[in-house]
C-alpha positions in Angstrom: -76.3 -129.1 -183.9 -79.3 -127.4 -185.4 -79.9 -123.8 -184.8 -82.1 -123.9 -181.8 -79.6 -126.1 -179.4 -77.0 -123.3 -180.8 -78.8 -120.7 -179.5 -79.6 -122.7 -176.4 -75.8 -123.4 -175.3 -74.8 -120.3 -176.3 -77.5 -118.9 -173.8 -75.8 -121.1 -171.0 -72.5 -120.1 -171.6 -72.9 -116.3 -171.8 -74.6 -116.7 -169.0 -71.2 -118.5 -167.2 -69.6 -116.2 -168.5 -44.5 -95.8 -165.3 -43.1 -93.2 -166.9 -43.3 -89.4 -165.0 -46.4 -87.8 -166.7 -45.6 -84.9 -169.0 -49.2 -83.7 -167.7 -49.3 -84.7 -164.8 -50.5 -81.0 -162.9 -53.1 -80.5 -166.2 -56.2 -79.2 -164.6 -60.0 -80.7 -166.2 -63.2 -79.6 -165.8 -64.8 -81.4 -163.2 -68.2 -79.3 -162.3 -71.4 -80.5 -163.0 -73.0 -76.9 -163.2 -75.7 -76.6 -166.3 -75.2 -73.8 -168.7 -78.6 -73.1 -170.0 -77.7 -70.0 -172.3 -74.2 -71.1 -173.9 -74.2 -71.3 -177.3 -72.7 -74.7 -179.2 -71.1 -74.1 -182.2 -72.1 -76.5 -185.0 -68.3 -78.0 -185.0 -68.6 -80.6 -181.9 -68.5 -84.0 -183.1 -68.6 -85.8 -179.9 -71.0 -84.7 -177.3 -74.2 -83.9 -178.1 -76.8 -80.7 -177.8 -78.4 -80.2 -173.8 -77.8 -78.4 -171.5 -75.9 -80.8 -168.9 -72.4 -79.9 -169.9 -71.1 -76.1 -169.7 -69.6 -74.9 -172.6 -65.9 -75.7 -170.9 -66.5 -78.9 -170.0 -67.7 -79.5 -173.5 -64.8 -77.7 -175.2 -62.8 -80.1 -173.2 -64.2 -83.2 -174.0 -63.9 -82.3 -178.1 -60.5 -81.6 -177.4 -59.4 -84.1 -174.9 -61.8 -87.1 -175.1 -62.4 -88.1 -171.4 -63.9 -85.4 -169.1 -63.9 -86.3 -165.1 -66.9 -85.1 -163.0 -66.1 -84.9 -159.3 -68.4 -86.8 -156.7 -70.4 -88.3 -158.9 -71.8 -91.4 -157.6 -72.9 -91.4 -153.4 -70.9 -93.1 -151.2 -74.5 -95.1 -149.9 -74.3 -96.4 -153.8 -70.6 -97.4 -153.4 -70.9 -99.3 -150.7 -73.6 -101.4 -152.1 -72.0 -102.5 -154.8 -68.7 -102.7 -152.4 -71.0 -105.5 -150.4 -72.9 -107.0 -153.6 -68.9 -107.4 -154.8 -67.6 -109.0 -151.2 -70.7 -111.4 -151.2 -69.7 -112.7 -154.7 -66.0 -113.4 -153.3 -67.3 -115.2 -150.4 -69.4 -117.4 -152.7 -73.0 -116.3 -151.6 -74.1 -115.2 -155.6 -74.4 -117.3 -158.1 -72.1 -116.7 -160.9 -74.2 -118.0 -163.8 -74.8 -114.6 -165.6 -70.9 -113.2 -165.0 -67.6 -113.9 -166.1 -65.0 -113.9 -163.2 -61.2 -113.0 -164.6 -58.1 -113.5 -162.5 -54.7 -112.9 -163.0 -52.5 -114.8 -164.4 -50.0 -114.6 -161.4 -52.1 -116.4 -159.3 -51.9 -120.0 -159.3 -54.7 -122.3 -159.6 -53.9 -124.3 -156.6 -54.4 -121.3 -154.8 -58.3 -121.0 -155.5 -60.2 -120.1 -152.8 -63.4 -118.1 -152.4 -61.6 -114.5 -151.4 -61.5 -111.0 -152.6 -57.7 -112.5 -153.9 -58.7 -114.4 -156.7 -61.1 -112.2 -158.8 -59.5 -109.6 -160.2 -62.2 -108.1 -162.5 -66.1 -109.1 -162.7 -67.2 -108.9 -166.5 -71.0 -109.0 -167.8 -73.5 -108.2 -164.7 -76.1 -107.0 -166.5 -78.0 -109.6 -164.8 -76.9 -109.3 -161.1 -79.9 -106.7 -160.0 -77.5 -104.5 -157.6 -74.7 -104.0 -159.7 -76.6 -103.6 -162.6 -78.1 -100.8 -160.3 -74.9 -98.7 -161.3 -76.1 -98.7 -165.2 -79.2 -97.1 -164.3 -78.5 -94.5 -161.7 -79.6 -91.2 -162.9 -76.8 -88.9 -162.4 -74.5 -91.2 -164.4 -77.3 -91.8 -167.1 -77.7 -87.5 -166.9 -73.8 -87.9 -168.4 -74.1 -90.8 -170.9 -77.1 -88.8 -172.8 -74.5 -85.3 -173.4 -72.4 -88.6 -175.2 -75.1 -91.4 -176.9 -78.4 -89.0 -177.0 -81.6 -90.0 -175.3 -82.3 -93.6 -176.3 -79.5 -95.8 -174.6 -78.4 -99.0 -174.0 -75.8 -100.5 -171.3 -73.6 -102.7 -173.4 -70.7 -103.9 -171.4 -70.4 -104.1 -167.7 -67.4 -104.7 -165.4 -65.9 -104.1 -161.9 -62.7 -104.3 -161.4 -60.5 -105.4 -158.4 -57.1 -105.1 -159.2 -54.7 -107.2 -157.0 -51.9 -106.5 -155.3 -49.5 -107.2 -157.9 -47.1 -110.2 -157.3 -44.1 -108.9 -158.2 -44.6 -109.4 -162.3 -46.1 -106.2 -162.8 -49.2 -108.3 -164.4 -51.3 -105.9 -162.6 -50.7 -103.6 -165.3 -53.0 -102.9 -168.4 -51.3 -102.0 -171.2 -51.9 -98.7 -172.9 -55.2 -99.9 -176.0 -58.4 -98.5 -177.1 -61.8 -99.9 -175.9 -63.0 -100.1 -179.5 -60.7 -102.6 -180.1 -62.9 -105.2 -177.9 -66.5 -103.7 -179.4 -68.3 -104.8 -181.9 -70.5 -101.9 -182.9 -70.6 -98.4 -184.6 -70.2 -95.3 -184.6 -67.4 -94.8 -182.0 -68.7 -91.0 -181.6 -72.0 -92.4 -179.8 -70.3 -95.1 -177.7 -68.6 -93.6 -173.9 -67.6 -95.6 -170.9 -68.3 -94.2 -167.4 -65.5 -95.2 -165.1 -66.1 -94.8 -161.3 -63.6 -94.9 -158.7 -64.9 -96.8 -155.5 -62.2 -95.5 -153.6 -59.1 -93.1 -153.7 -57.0 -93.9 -156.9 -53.7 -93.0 -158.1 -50.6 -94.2 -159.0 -49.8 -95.9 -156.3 -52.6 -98.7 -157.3 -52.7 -98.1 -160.6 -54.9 -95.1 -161.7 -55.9 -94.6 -165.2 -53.8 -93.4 -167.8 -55.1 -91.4 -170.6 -53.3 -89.5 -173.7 -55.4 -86.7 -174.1 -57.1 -86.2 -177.5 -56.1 -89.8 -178.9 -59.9 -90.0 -180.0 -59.3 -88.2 -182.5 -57.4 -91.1 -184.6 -58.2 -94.3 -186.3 -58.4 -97.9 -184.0 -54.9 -98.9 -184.1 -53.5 -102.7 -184.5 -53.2 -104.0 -181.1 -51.4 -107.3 -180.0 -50.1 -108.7 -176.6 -47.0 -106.8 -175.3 -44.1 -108.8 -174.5 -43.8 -108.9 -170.6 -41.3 -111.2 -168.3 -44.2 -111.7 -166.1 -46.7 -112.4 -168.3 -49.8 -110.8 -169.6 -53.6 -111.2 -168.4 -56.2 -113.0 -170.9 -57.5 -110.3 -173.3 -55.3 -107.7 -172.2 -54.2 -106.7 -175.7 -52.1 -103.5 -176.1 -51.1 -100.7 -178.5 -48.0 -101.7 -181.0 -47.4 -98.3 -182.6 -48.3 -95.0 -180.6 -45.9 -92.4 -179.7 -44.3 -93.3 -176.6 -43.6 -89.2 -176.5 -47.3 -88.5 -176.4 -47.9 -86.5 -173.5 -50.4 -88.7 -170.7 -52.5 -87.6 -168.0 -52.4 -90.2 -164.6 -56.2 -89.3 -163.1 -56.0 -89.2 -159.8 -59.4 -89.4 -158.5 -61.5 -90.4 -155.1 -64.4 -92.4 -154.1 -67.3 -91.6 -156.1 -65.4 -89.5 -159.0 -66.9 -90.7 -162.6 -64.6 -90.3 -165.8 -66.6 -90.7 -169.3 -64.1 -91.3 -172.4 -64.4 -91.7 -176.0 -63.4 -95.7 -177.4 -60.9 -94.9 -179.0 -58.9 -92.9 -176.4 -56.1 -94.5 -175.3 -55.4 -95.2 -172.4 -54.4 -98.2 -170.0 -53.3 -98.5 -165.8 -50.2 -99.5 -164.0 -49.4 -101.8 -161.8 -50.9 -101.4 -158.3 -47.8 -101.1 -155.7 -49.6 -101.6 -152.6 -51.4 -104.0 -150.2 -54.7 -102.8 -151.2 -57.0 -103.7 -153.8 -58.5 -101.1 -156.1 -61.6 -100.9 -157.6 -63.4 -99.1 -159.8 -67.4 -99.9 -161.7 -67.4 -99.3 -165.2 -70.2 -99.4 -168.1 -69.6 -99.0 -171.5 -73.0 -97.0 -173.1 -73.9 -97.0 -176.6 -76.9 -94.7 -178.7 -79.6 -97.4 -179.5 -79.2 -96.8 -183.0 -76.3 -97.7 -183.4 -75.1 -100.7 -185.3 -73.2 -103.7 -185.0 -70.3 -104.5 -187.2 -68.7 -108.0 -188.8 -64.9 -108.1 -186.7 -63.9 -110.8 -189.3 -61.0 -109.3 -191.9 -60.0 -106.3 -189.4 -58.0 -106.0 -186.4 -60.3 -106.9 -184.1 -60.8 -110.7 -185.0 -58.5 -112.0 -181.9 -61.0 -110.5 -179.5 -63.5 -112.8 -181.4 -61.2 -115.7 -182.2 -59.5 -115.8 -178.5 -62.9 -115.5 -176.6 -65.0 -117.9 -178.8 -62.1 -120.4 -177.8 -62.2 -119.9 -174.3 -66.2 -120.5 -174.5 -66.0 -123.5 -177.1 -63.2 -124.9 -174.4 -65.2 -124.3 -171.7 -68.9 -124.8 -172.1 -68.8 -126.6 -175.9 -70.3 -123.3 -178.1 -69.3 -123.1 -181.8 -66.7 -121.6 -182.4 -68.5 -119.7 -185.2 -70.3 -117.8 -182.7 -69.5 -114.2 -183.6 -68.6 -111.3 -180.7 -72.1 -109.3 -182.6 -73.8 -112.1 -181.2 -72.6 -112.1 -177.8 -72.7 -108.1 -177.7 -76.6 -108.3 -179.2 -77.1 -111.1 -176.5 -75.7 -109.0 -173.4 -77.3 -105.3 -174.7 -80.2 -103.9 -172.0 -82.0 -100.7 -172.7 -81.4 -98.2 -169.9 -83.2 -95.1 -171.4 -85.7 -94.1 -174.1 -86.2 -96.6 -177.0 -84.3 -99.4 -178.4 -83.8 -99.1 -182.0 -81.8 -101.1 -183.6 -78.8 -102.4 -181.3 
């Protein structure tokens, strides 16, 4: 195959593609309110110089690595994306230019077109009103206090976890996003997470262990569940199961930004409902992509270049830099060199 059908079929197939918390009550900065005269000390490493964040809300981020802001994204702008998402279950959108995940519970004779067999919606960059999300301005207002001016939207999902089954697969176990990215520096890299309707533990809110972003990526491997574990979900081996962890709690519209290497993970979701939550991972433009091969993160590459080579015939050789470069959209300022 010479380099041109490569880069061809690799265009096609992209395109196809609880324990009680010890922190539970912890109260977090939540208001948007600007601070024009506070004064940053020269010590903060992970948010950036505006005047967007107060001086709390900063602190807390530096310290904590996630900071939620309360109502956050319209409930006009969640019920789009709410219908964009039902329209895709009932079969009405193409699918060419996302990857559709569903649990492992569910059986494949039980495929029908239904809000029931997606469970998450990965890469729709290309889907114009979901992509809508990556561009709003009061989330983009947030992602520049993170990545600085020049950004670009990187990794896109909404997810729709099920009612679980009964195996608890419904869980994600506790990891760090960086293990699944394939660029650099973590410190200009956030995700915004935005609940599209009230979350907690009942259907699985986020977990966090505050201030985790502050270490190194750990070694990550699949954790050894009776009831199986979901494609990709790949989970911590060695943190301190004493840490203490935050459960957020948060309603319709309320946006959480975090730090990649915070870890974190959700449990299972206990009732009839499904949750769901957008999400965008945002990178600085000038950041740079890294080689996975030799590290810790060479499953990720290995396991999804499988599933695509198995699927739609692309080398195998096809690294995750390729497929990050591939999927990348400028959202703000310049692109530089991502």
């Amino acid at each position: 195959m010479n380099q041109c059908q490569a880069a061809a079929r690799l265009r096609v197939a992209l395109g196809h593609l609880g324990q009680p918390s010890a922190r539970a009550g912890v109260a977090y900065p939540t208001s948007g309110a600007v601070s024009p005269n506070s004064f940053h000390p020269p010590q903060f490493q992970y948010t950036r110089d505006n005047d967007v964040l107060s001086l709390e809300q900063r602190n807390f981020y530096e310290e904590n690595g996630f900071l939620v802001i309360k109502n956050l994204v319209s409930d006009a702008d969640i019920q789009r994306f709410r219908d964009q998402f039902e329209r895709i279950c009932r079969g009405e959108v193409k699918l060419e230019q996302m990857m559709i995940m569903r649990d492992v519970s569910i059986a494949k004779s039980e495929y029908i077109p239904s809000e029931r067999m997606i469970s998450k919606i990965q890469y729709f960059e290309d889907d114009k009103e979901l992509f809508r999300y990556c561009t709003l301005p009061e989330i983009l207002k947030y992602v520049e206090c993170f990545t600085g001016p020049n950004i670009m939207a990187m990794h896109t999902m909404l997810i729709n976890k099920p009612p679980d089954s009964g195996k608890k697969t419904s869980r994600h176990p506790l990891h760090q996003d960086e293990h699944y990215i394939s660029f650099r520096p973590s410190n200009k890299i956030v995700c915004a997470w935005t609940a599209m309707e009230h979350i907690d533990r009942n259907n699985g809110c986020l977990c966090v262990l505050p201030g985790t972003h502050k270490g190194s990526l750990k070694p990550h491997d699949y954790p050894n569940w009776e009831g199986g574990v979901n494609l990709m979900f790949y989970g911590i081996q060695d943190y301190d199961e004493n840490s203490p962890r935050v459960h957020l709690v948060m309603e319709k519209g309320d946006t959480v930004f975090f730090h990649p290497l915070l870890i974190h993970g959700s449990g299972w979701n206990k009732t009839q409902g499904y949750r769901k939550a957008i999400c965008c991972h945002f990178a600085s433009a000038d950041c740079h992509y890294i080689d996975v091969k030799g590290t810790s993160q060479e499953i990720v590459e290995r396991e999804f270049m499988e599933l695509v080579h198995r699927l739609y015939g692309i080398p195998k050789d096809t690294s995750l830099k390729e497929v990050s470069r591939y999927r990348a959209r400028l959202v703000k300022g310049q692109r530089i060199s991502l």
